[in-house]
N, C-alpha and C positions, 0 to 999 in steps of 0.2 A: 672431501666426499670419498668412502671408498672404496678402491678400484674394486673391488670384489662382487658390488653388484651388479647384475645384469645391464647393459647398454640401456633397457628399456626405463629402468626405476634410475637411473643416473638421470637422464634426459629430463623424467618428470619432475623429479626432485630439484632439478636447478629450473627449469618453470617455475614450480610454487615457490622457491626463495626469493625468484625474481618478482612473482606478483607478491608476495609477502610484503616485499620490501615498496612499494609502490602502489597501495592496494585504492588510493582513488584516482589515479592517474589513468586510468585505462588506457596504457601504453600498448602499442601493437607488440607483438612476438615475434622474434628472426621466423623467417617464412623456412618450409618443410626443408627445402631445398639447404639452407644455408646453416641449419641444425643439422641437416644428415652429413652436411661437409666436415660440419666440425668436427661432432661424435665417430665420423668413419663408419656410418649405419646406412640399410636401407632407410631408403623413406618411409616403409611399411613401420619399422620401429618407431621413426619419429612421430606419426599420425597415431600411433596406436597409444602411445606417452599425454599428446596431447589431447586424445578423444575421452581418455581416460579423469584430465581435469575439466572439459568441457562439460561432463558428466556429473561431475562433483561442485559445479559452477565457479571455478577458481577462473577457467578460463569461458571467453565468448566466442564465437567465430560470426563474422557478418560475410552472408555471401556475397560471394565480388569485389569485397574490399579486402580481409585478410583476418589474422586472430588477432584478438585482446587482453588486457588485462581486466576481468568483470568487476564492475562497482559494488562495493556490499551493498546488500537487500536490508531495509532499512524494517525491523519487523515491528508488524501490524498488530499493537496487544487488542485484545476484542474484551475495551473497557468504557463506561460512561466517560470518559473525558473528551473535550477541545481536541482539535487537529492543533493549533498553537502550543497545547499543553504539551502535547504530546513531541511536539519537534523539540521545541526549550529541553523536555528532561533527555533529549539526546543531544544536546549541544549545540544543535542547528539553528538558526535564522528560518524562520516562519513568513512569509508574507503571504499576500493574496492579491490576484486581479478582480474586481468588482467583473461580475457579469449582468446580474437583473439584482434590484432587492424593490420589490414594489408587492404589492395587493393585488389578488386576482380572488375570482369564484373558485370557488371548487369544481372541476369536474369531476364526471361520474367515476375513474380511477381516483380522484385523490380525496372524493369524498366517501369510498368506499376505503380506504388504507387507512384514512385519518377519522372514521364512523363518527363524521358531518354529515348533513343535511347537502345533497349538492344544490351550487351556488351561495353556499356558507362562505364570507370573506378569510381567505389564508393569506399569510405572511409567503414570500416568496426568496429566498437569498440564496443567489448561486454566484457560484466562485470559482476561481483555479485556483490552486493552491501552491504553493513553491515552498520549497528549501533551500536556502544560500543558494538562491536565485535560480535553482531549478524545477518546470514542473514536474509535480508530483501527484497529482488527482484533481480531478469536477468534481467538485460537491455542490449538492441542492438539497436544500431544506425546505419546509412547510410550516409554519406554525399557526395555528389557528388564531385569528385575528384578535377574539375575542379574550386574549390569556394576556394579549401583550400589546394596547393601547396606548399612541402615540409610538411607537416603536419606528416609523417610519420619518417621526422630524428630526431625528440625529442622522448623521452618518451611518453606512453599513459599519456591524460595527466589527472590529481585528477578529475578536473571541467571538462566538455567539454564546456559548453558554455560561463565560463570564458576563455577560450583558444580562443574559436571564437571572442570574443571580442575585447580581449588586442589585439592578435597577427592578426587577419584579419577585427578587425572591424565589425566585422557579428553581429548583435544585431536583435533577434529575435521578430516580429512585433506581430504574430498574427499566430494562432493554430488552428487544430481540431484533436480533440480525442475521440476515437471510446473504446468504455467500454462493456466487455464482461465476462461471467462466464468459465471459462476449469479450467479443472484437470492436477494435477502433471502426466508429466511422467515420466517413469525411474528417465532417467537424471538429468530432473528438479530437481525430490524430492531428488535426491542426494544430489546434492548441495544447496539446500537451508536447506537442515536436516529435510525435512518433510517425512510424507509416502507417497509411490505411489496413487495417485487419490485424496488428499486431493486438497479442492478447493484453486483455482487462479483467481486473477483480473487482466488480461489481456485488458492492455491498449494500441492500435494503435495511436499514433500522426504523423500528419506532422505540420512540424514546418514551416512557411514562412517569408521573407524580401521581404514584398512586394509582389507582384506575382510569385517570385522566389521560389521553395521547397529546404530550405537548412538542413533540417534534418525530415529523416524520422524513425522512432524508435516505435521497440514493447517492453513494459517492462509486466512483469510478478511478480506480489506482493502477498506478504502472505497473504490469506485473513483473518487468523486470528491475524496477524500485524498490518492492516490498514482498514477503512473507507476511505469512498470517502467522500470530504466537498464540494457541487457546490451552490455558490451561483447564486443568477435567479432574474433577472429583467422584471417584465412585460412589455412589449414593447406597448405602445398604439397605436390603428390603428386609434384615430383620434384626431383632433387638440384641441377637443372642454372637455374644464375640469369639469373633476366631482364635482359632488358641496358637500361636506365637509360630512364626515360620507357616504356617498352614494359609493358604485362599479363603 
C-alpha cells in the first residue's frame, strides 16, 4: 500500500481488501479503538474511513453489537420469471416453507386487484422463501380458481409458474408491478429473522395472458438481501432520428 496516502484512504483501503476477501462471511471489523492503535490515528480518522464504506454498503454497522462485513444484495431483475428461476441462474439453492395453499372467496380487495366477482373461488399459496437456507421473502399469490382446476390435489408445488405451464399451459405474457417501502411486523420479522420494523421491499404484481389476470401476488423482500435491477428504454415520440452524438 502506499505510504504516501493519506492515514484516512490507507485505513479504508485495507477495510475493503479485508471485506473483498471475505465478502459472505460477515466478519466483524477490529473496533475504532484498536484501528486507531494501529494506524497511530485519531479515532476521528478511523470512523470517518469506515462511515465512508458504511455509505458505499461494503461495510454494516449494527447498533450495540459492532461493524461488519455486509453480505451482497442479491439483485431483484423486474422480470416474468419464478423466485426458483431466478435463485438457480444465480447459483443458489432455492427452497420454501409452505404457509397456506388452499381456496378461499374473494374479498372485496382481492376481487377488486384480480376484476372478480367478490366471493369468486381464488387459489391461495403463500410461502417463505430461502436461499441456501436463508430467508429471503413472503410471497403470496392469487390465482383464480377457475384457470387452474384440481390444482389443489397435488402438492404445493417448488415453482408455481413452472406448474402453470407444464400442467395448464398458462405462460405468463406481460406484468405490472407496484414497488413500495414498509416495515417488518410482528409476524413478518418473525419469519423472515429480522427485527420488528426493519425495512421491506414490498412488491404488488399482476401477472396477465393476454387480457386475462392469472396471478395476482404481493412479495415482501429483505431489503438488506436485495436491490432492485430495472432496466429502461426511452421510448421515442417521434419518427424523425437524431443525428449522431446529438439527444
Amino acid at each position: 500500500m502506499p505510504s504516501s496516502l493519506p492515514k484516512y484512504q490507507r485505513i479504508r483501503l485495507e477495510l475493503k481488501q479485508m471485506a473483498d476477501n471475505h465478502p459472505n462471511s460477515r466478519d466483524p471489523i477490529p473496533s475504532e479503538r484498536d484501528l486507531s492503535q494501529r494506524f497511530e490515528v485519531a479515532r476521528m480518522t478511523v470512523r470517518r474511513a469506515i462511515d465512508s464504506l458504511v455509505e458505499e454498503g461494503v461495510l454494516e454497522r449494527v447498533v450495540g453489537v459492532g461493524t461488519f462485513v455486509s453480505r451482497p444484495k442479491v439483485d431483484l431483475h423486474a422480470r416474468l420469471t419464478s423466485y426458483s428461476e431466478e435463485m438457480q441462474r444465480r447459483g443458489m439453492v432455492p427452497t420454501s416453507r409452505l404457509l397456506y395453499f388452499d381456496e378461499r372467496a374473494a374479498n372485496a380487495h382481492l376481487a377488486r386487484e384480480m376484476e372478480l366477482s367478490e366471493g369468486e373461488p381464488v387459489i391461495r399459496l403463500q410461502r417463505l422463501l430461502l436461499a441456501d437456507g436463508e430467508p429471503m421473502s413472503l410471497d403470496e399469490n392469487y390465482l383464480p380458481a377457475k384457470y387452474v382446476p384440481g390444482i389443489l390435489d397435488e402438492p404445493a408445488p417448488s415453482s408455481l409458474y413452472n406448474l402453470l405451464e407444464v400442467r395448464y399451459g398458462i405462460v405468463m405474457q406481460w406484468g405490472e408491478d407496484q414497488v413500495e417501502a414498509t416495515a417488518a411486523s410482528p409476524s413478518e420479522a418473525r419469519l423472515l429473522g429480522i427485527d420488528v420494523g426493519v425495512p421491506l421491499m414490498r412488491i404488488q404484481r399482476h401477472a396477465f395472458v393476454g387480457q386475462e389476470l392469472m396471478d395476482y401476488s404481493v412479495s415482501l423482500y429483505r431489503a438488506d438481501r436485495y436491490k432492485l435491477w430495472v432496466p429502461l428504454e426511452r421510448v421515442r415520440t417521434s419518427s424523425r432520428r437524431a443525428a449522431p452524438g446529438r439527444p
